[in-house]
C-alpha positions in Angstrom: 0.0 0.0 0.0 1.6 3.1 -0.8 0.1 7.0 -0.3 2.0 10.2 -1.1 1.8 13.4 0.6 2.9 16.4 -1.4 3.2 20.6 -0.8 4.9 23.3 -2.6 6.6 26.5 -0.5 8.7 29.4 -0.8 11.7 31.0 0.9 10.1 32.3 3.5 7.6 29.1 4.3 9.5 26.3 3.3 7.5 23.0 1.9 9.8 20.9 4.3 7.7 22.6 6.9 6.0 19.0 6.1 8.5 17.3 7.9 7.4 19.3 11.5 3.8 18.3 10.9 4.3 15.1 10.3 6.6 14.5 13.0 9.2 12.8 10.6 12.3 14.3 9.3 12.7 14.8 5.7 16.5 13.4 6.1 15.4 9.8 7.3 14.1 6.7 6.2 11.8 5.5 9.2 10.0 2.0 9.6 7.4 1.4 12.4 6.0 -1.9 13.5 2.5 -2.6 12.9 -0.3 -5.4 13.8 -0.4 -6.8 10.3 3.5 -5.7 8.8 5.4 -3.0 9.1 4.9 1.1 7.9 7.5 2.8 6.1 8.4 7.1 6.4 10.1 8.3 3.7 10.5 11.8 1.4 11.1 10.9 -2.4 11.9 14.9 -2.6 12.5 17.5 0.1 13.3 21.2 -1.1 11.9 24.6 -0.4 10.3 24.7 -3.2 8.7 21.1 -3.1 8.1 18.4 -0.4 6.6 14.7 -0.9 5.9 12.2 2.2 5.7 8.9 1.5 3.3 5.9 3.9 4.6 2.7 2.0 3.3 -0.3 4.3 4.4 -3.7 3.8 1.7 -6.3 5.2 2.1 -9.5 6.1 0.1 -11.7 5.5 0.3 -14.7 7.7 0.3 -11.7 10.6 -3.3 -10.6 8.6 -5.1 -14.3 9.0 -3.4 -14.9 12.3 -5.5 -11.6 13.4 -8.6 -12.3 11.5 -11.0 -14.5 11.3 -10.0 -18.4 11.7 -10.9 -19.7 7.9 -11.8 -22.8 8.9 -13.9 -24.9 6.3 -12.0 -26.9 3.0 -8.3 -26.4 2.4 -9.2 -24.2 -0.7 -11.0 -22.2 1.7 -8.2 -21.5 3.9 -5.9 -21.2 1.4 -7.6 -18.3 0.3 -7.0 -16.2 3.3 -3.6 -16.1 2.0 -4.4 -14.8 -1.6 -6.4 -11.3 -1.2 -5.4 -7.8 -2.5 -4.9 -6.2 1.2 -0.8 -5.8 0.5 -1.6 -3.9 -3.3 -4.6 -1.6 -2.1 -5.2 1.0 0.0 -7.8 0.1 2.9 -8.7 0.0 6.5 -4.9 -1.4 6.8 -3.5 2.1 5.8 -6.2 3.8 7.6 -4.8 2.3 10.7 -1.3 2.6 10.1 -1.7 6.2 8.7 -3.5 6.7 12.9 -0.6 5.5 14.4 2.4 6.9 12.6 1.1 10.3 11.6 -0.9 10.8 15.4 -0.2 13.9 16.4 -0.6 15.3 12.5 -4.3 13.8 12.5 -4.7 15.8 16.0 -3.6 19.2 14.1 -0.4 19.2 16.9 2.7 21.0 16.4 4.6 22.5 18.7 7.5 23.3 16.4 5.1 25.6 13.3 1.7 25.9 15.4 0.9 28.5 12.8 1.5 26.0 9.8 -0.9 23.6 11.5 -3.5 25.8 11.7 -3.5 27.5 8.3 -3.9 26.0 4.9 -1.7 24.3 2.9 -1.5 23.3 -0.8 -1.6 20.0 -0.3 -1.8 16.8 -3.2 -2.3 13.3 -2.1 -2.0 10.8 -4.1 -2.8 7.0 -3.9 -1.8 4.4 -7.1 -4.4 1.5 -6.0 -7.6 1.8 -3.7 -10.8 0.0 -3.8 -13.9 1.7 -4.8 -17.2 -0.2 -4.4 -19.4 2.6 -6.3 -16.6 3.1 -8.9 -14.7 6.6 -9.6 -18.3 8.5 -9.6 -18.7 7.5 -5.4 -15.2 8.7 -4.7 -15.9 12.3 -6.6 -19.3 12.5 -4.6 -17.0 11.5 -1.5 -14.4 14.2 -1.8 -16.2 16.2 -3.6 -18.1 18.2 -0.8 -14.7 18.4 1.4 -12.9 21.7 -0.1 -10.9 19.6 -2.5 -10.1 22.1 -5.8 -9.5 18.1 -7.9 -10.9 14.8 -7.2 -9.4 12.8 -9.7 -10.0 9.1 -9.8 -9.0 7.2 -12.7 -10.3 3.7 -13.2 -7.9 1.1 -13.3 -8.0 -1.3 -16.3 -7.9 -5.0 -15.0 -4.9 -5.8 -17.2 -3.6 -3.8 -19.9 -2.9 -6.3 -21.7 -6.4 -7.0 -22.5 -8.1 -3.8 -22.6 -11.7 -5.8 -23.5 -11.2 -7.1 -20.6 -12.5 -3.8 -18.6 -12.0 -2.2 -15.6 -11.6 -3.2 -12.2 -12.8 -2.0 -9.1 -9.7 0.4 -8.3 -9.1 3.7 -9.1 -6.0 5.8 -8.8 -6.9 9.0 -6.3 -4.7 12.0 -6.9 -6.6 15.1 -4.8 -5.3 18.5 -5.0 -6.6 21.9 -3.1 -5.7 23.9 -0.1 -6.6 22.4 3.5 -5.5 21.9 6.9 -3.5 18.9 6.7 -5.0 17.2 9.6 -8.3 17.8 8.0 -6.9 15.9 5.0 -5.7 13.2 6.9 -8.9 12.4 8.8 -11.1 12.5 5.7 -8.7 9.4 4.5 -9.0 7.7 7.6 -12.6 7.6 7.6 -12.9 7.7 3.6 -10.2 4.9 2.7 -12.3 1.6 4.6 -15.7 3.5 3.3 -14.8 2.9 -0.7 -13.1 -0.7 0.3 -16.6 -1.2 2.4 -14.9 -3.1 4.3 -12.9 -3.4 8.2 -10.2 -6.0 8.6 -11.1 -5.5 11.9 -14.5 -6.0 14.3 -16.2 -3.2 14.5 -16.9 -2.7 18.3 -19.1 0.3 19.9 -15.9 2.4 20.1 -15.4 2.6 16.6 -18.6 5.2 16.7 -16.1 7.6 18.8 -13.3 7.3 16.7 -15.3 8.5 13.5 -17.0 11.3 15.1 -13.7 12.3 16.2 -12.2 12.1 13.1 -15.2 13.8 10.7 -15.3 16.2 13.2 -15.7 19.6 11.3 -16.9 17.9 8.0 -19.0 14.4 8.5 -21.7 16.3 10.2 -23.1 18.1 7.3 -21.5 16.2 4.4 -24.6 14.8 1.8 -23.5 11.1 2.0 -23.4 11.4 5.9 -25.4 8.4 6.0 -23.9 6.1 3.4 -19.8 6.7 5.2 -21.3 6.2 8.7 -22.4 2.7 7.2 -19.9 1.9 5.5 -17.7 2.8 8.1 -19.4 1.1 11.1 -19.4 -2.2 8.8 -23.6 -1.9 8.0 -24.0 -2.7 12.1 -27.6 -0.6 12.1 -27.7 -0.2 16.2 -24.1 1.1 16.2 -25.5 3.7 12.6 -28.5 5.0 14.2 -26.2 6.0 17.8 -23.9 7.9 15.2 -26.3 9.4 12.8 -27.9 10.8 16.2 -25.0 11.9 17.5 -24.0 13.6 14.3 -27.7 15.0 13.9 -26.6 16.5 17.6 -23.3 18.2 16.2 -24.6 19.3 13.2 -27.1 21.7 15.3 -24.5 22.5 17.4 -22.2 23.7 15.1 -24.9 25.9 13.2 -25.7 27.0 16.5 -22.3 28.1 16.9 -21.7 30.1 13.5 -24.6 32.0 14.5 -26.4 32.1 11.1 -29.4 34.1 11.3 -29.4 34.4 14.9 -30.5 37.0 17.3 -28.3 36.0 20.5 -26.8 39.1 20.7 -29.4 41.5 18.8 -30.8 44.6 21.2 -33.9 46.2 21.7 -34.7 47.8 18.1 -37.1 49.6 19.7 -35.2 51.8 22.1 -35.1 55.6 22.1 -32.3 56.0 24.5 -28.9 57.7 23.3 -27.0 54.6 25.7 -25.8 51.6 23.8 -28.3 48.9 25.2 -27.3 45.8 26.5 -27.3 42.4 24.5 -29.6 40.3 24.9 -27.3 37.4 25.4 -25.6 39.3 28.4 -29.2 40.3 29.7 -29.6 36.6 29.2 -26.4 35.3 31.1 -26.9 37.9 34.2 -30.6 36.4 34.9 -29.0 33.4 34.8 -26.4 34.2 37.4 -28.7 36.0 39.3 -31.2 32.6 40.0 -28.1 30.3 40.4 -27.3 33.0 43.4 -30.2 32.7 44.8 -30.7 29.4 45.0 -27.0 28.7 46.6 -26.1 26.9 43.8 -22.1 26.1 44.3 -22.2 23.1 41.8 -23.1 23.9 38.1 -23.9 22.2 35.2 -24.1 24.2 31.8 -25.6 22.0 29.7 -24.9 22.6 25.8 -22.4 25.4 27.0 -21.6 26.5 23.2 -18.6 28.5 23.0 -18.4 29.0 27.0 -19.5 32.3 27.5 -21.9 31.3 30.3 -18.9 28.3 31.5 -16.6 32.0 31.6 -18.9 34.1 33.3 -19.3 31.5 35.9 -15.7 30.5 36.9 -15.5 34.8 37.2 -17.6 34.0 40.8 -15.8 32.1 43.5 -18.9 31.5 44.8 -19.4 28.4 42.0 -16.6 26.0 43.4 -17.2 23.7 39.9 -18.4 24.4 36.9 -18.7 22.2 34.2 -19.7 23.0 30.7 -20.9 19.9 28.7 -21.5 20.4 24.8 -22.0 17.2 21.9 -19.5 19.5 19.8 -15.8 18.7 20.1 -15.2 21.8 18.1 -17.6 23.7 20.1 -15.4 22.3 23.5 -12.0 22.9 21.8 -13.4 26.8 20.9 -14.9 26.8 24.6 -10.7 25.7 25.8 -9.4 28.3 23.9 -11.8 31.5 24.9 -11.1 30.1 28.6 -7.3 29.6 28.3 -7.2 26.6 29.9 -3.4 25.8 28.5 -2.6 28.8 30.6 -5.2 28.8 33.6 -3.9 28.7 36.8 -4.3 25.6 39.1 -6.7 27.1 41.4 -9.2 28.0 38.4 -8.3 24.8 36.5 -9.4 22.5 39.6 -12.9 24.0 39.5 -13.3 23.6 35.7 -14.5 20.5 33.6 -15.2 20.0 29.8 -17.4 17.3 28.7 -18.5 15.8 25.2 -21.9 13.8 25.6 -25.4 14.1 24.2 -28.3 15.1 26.6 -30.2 12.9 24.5 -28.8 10.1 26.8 -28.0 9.7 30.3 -24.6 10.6 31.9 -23.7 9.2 35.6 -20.9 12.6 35.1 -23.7 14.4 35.2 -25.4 13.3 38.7 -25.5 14.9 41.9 -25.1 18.6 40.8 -26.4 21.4 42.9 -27.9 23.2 39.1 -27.9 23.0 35.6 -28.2 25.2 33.2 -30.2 24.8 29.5 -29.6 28.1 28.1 -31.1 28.3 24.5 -31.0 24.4 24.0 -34.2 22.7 24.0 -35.6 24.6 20.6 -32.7 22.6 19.1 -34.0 19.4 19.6 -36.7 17.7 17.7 -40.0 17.3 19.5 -39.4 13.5 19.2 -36.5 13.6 21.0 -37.7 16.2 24.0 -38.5 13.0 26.4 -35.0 11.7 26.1 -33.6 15.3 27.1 -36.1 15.7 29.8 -35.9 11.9 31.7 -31.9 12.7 31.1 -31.8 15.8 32.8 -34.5 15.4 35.3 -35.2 12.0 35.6 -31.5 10.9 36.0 -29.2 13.6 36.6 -31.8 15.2 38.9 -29.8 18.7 40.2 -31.3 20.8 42.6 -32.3 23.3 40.5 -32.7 23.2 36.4 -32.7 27.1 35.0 -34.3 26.1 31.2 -34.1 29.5 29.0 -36.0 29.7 25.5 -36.9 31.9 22.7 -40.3 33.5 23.4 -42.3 33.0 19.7 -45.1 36.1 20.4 -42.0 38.4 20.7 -40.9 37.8 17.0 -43.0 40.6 15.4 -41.1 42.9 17.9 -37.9 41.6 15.5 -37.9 44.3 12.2 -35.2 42.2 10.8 -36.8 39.3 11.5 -39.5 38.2 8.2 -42.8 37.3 9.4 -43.3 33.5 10.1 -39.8 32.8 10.4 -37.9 31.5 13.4 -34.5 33.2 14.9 -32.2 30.4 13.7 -32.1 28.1 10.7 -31.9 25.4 13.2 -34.5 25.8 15.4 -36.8 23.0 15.8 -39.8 25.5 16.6 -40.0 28.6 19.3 -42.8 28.6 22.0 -45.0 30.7 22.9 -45.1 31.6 26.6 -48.5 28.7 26.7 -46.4 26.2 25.1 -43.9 26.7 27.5 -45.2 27.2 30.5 -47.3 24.3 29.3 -44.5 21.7 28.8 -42.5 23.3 31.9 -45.5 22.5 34.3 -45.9 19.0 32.6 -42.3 18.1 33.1 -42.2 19.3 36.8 -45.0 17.6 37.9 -43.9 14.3 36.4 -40.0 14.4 37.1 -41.1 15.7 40.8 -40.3 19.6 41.0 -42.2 23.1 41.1 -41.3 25.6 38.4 -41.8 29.6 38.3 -41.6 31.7 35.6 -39.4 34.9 35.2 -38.7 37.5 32.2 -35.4 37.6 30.5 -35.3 41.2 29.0 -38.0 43.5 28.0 -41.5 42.6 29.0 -43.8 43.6 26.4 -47.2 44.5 27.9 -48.5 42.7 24.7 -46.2 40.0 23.5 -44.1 39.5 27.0 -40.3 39.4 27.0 -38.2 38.0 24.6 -36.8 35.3 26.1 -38.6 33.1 29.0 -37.2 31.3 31.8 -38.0 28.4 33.8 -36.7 27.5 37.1 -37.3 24.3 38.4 -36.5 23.5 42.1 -36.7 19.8 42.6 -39.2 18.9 45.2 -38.5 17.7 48.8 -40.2 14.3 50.2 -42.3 16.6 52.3 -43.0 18.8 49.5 -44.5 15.8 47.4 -47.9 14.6 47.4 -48.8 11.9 49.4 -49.7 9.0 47.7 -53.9 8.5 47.9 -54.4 5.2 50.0 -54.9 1.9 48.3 -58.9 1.1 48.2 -59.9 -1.4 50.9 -60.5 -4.7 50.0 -64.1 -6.2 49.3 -64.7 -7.6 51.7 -63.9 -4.6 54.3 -66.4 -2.4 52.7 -69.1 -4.4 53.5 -68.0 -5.1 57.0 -68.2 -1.5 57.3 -71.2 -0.8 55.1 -73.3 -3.3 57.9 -71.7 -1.9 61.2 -72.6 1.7 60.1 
């Protein structure tokens, strides 16, 4: 199997800059050991001007059967674990290798040129052989969507020999266009075993993990989300519909995040004062605050935290002794880390600070025993059908003290100018209350999960429409404060006895 890496540079930003984000120097030859043969590092060219990377990996293929599946059966049979095109063809096999010599490349780290990690670079990639079930059309609608400027994958002919013959199901991949490199590398990881459809490997409940984490950025909203995820996850359906939620989960928190038609931060329109009013995200965050103060809250939960603005304003207050923000977004966490410094924070601050990944659409034992938790602009994200699996999550098993739930108010829209009639505040809302509908489903929820709710006004209170954001605060009921349960009916034969002595 054998996969080039190529860039072009100048004087000033040299194309052996390759060599520090690979972690291999353009001077060596380097072999590394794998399950199934051995990986090869090596530069075919290394100038200013011009830098190639070569992956050759040599595999083995006793060392494949011997960590496969026993054959078994007729001698033919196992004979025929021997004769397979795994050492000619890119697959899973250089997938893997490609994770373990190139690690810290595939996590975008570089201490040496952290500025050439994070920027572009004119990158072409080129593979001679790689399976393609779906032919050279698939592998264009594959790469395609991912910023390449060329696909090009050219069939290749069965034997040249004997052109009548046809083609087979390889294609030669050369891809050229400017992108991260770790970006580059990940959409091969995940992309390389998708064409193949196929793992050389079982495909356990981890490997949903591993490809969130490496289409991270891209998988989320690419058009054949749902063909890689099962491909990738070797057609196992239960292990599919986990990621295809998950990935549902990212996709709306990234949007979320960009801010696409959103009016987080808009101000009253409709104000005649000279001062500079205040956002309504900040008006939104100091509510916030001010509940979590009153209720003695020292434990906090902010649940879809975003970006960490709320997670920031919160670790500001010694008064919250742990704060953790919890978002399904890696990319939202890893913005949230850098607006909060944590590389630099102090040990004090750092010791009351956690970052989670998880989904609130599933319970979390991290996520138990909390004094409050916060829902700040989250449940209008979520498909109706999946409110009950957010609500039994939050208050059924995580149960804090107190649950502060803020949401767009709907009647307020028409207060919006910029806002066109019948349309929500984000491209990705689900749907917006009114203040009925919420108070509706807030009451519901309390009564079931056991906990009283009040209302309060976040911003402006229209005397017509009401405020533009509502807030719920649910306080989680004491045994004393819950109703006793009615007593059981007495038996037959009771009621009659009573019936006749009355």
């Amino acid at each position: 199997m054998f996969l080039t890496i190529s860039t072009t540079g100048t004087p000033e930003r040299p194309a052996t800059d390759l060599g520090f984000l690979l972690h291999k120097h353009p001077d060596k030859a380097q072999r590394f050991s794998t399950a199934h043969g051995t990986a090869h590092v090596f530069y075919p060219e290394a100038s200013a001007e011009r830098c190639t990377a070569a992956l050759l990996l040599e595999v083995d293929p006793v060392a494949l059967v011997r960590r496969g599946k026993s054959g078994g059966g007729t001698p033919d049979a196992a004979l025929a674990q021997y004769v397979n095109d795994r050492p000619y063809a890119a697959s899973s096999l250089l997938a893997v290798a490609m994770s373990g010599v190139f690690r810290s490349a595939l996590r975008g780290v570089c201490a040496a040129r952290p500025e050439r990690a994070g920027a572009p670079l004119p990158l072409r990639v080129e593979i001679p052989a790689m399976p393609a079930r779906g032919g050279a059309e698939l592998v264009r609608k594959l790469f395609g969507p991912l910023g390449w400027s060329t696909v090009g994958a050219e069939p290749v002919a069965l034997d040249e020999r004997f052109p009548e013959w046809g083609e087979s199901r390889y294609v030669r991949l050369v891809l050229e266009g400017e992108l991260l490199l770790a970006d580059a590398l990940r959409q091969l990881y995940v992309l390389l075993p998708v064409l193949d459809d196929a793992k050389h490997y079982w495909v356990a409940p981890d490997e949903v993990d591993k490809l969130l984490r490496a289409g991270e950025g891209w998988l989320a909203g690419h058009p054949e989300q749902k063909l890689i995820t099962s491909r990738y996850l070797a057609r196992r359906w239960g292990l599919t519909r986990q990621a295809m939620e998950r990935l549902e989960l990212v996709r709306l928190a990234e949007a979320d995040d960009l801010g696409v038609e959103d009016l987080d931060n808009a101000v009253d329109e409709r104000t005649d004062t000279e001062e500079k009013p205040v956002p309504l995200a900040e008006q939104r965050r100091a509510a916030i605050l001010s509940v979590l103060r009153d209720h003695g809250a020292s434990r906090v939960l902010d649940l879809g935290c975003g970006q960490g603005q709320l997670v920031q304003a919160l670790l500001k207050e010694t008064r919250f002794t742990e704060v953790v923000g919890v978002d399904v977004s890696a990319r939202a966490l890893a913005v949230a880390a850098r607006r909060l410094r944590v590389d630099r924070m102090g040990e004090r601050l750092a010791a009351r600070l956690t970052l989670l990944q998880g989904s609130l659409a599933y319970t979390d034992k991290r996520l138990a025993g909390y004094d409050a938790a916060v829902l700040s602009e989250v449940v209008e994200h979520v498909d109706p059908p999946r409110l009950p699996a957010l609500e039994y999550a939050v208050f059924g098993a995580a149960r804090p003290g107190t649950v502060i739930v803020t949401t767009p108010n709907a009647e307020y829209n028409v207060r919006w100018e910029s806002l066109p009639a019948g349309r929500v505040r984000h491209s990705d809302h689900r749907f917006e209350w009114t203040r009925r509908e919420f108070r509706e489903w807030s009451v519901a929820v309390a009564g079931r999960e056991g906990y009283t709710v009040e209302f309060l006004p976040v911003g402006p209170d229209d005397p017509e429409v009401g405020p533009p954001t509502q807030m719920a605060v649910f306080t989680r009921a004491t045994p004393a404060d819950r109703p006793a349960p009615a007593p059981a009916p007495a038996p037959a034969e009771n009621k009659k006895k009573e019936e006749k002595a009355a």
